[in-house]
C-alpha positions in Angstrom: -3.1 -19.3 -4.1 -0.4 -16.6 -2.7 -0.3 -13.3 -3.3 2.1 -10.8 -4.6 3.7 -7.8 -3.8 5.4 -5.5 -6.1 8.2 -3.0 -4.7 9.5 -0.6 -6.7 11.2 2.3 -6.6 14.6 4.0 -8.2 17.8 2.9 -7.8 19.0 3.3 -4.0 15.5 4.0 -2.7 16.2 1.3 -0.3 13.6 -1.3 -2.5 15.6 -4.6 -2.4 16.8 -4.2 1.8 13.0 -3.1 2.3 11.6 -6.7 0.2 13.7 -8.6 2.3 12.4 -7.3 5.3 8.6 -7.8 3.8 9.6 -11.6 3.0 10.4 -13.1 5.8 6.8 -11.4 7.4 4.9 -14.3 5.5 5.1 -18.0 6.4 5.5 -19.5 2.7 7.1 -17.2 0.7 9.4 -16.4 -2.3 11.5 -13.0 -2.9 11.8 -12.4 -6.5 14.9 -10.2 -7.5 14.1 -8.6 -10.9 17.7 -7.2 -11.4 18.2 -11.3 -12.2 15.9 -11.2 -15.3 18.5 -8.5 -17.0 21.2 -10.6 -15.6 20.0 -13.6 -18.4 20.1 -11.1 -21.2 23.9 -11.9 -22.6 24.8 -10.7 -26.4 22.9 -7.3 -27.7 22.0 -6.2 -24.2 21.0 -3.2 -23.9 21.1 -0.7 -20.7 17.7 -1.1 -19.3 17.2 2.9 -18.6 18.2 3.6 -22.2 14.9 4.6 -24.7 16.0 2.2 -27.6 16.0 -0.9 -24.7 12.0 -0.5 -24.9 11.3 -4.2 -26.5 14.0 -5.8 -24.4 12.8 -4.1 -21.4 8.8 -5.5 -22.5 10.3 -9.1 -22.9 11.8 -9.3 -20.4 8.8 -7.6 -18.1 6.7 -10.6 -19.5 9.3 -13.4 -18.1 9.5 -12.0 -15.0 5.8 -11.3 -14.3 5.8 -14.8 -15.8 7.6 -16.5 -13.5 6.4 -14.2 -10.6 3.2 -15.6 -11.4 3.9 -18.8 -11.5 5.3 -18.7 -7.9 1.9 -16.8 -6.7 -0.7 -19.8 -8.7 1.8 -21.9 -6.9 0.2 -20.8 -3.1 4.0 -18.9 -2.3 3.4 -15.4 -1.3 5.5 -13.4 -3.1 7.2 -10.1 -2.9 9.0 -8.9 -6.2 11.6 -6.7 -6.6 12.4 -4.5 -9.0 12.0 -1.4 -11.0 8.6 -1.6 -12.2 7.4 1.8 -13.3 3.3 2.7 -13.2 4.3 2.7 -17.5 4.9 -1.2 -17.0 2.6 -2.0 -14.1 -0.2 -3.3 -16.2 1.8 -5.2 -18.4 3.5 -6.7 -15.5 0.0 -7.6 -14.2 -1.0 -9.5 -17.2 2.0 -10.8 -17.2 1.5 -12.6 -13.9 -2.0 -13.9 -14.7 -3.6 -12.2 -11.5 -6.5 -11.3 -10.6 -4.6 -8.6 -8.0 -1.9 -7.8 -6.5 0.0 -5.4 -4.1 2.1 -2.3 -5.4 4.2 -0.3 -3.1 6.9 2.3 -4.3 9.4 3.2 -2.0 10.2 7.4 -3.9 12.6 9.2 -1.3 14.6 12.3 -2.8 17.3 12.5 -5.3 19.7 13.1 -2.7 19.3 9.6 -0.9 19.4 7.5 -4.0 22.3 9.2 -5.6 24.0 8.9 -2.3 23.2 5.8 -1.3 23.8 4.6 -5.2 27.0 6.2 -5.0 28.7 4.2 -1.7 27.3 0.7 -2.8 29.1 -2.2 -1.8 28.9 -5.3 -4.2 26.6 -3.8 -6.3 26.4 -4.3 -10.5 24.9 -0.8 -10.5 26.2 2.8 -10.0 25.4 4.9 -12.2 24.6 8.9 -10.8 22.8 9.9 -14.5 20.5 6.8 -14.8 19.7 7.1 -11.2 18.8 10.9 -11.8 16.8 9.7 -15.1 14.8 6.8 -13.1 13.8 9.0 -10.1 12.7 11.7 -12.6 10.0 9.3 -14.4 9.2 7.9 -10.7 8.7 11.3 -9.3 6.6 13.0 -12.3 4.9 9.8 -13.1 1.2 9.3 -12.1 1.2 6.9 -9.1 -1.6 7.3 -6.6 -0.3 8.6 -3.3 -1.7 5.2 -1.4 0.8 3.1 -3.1 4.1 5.8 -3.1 6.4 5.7 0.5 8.6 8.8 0.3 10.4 9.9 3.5 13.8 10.3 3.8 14.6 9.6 7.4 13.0 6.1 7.8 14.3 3.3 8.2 13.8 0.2 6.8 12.2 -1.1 9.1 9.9 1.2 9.3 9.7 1.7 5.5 8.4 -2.1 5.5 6.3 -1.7 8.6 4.3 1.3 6.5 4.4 -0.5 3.2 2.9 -4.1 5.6 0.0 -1.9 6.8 -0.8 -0.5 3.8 -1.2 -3.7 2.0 -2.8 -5.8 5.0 -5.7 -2.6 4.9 -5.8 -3.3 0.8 -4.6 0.4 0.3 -1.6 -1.5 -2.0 -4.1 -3.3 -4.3 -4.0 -3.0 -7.9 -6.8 -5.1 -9.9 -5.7 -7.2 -12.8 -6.4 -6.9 -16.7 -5.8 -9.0 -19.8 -2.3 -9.6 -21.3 -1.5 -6.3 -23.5 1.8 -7.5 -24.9 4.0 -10.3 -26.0 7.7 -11.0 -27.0 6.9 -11.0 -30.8 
């Protein structure tokens, strides 16, 4: 069996160049882009930071921790990322069928994701007022300081160097719980 780890953050906090760092750390492993499991959405889609997207944004939580999962039963360590709030962490756990897993949210100020948001390049996403909206539940949501990387002059590098120790010292560990939801 691998293992999995979650990072999540805002838009522009640096989550999916920090992943791709983490990755290519393990020998067997998968990245898992969550941005692609609103990509499959096509009629009726609705903007994911939007409060009437709730049940499209639970589906497709269930998919993704789904297939996630399924890569993790499969012996692939895998690092997921995407914007998985502390509301949707336990239903992304049960989701995946694990017993565990690692959860690391990268939370550096406004500032730095609007900017960084703002000169994207190739990039589906860049909107400033969703980005404010998404750091705002990030920042005033209850997420235990172990699991929350928030400084605004690292780099990458050492972002992912932080986030590695804290999970190889199992300060990133969340445990498990039984499926809460379903697509009905």
């Amino acid at each position: 069996m691998g293992s999995l780890l979650i990072v999540s953050g805002p838009p522009g906090s640096g989550k999916s160049t920090v992943a791709r760092l983490l990755v290519e750390r393990f020998e067997r492993s998968v990245l898992v882009e969550g941005d692609a499991f609103f990509a499959f959405l096509a009629a009726g889609a609705i903007e994911p930071w939007l409060p009437e997207s709730h049940h499209q944004n639970q589906v497709v939580t269930e998919v993704a921790a789904r297939a996630t999962g399924a890569f993790v039963h499969g012996g692939y360590d895998t690092v997921y990322d995407g914007v998985v709030g502390p509301w949707f962490l336990q239903a992304f756990i049960a989701g995946t069928g694990l017993d565990q897993l690692g959860y690391a949210v990268i939370l550096p100020s406004l500032d730095v994701c609007l900017e960084r948001v703002r000169t994207r390049v190739a990039h589906g996403f860049d909107d400033p007022d969703a980005t404010s909206s998404m750091h705002r539940q990030f920042a005033t949501a209850a997420i235990e300081e172990r699991h929350v990387v928030a400084d605004d002059a690292a780099t990458p590098d050492v972002i992912a160097s932080a986030i590695w120790d804290r999970r190889s010292r199992g300060l990133l560990n969340v445990p498990g719980v039984r499926p809460q939801f379903s697509a009905e």
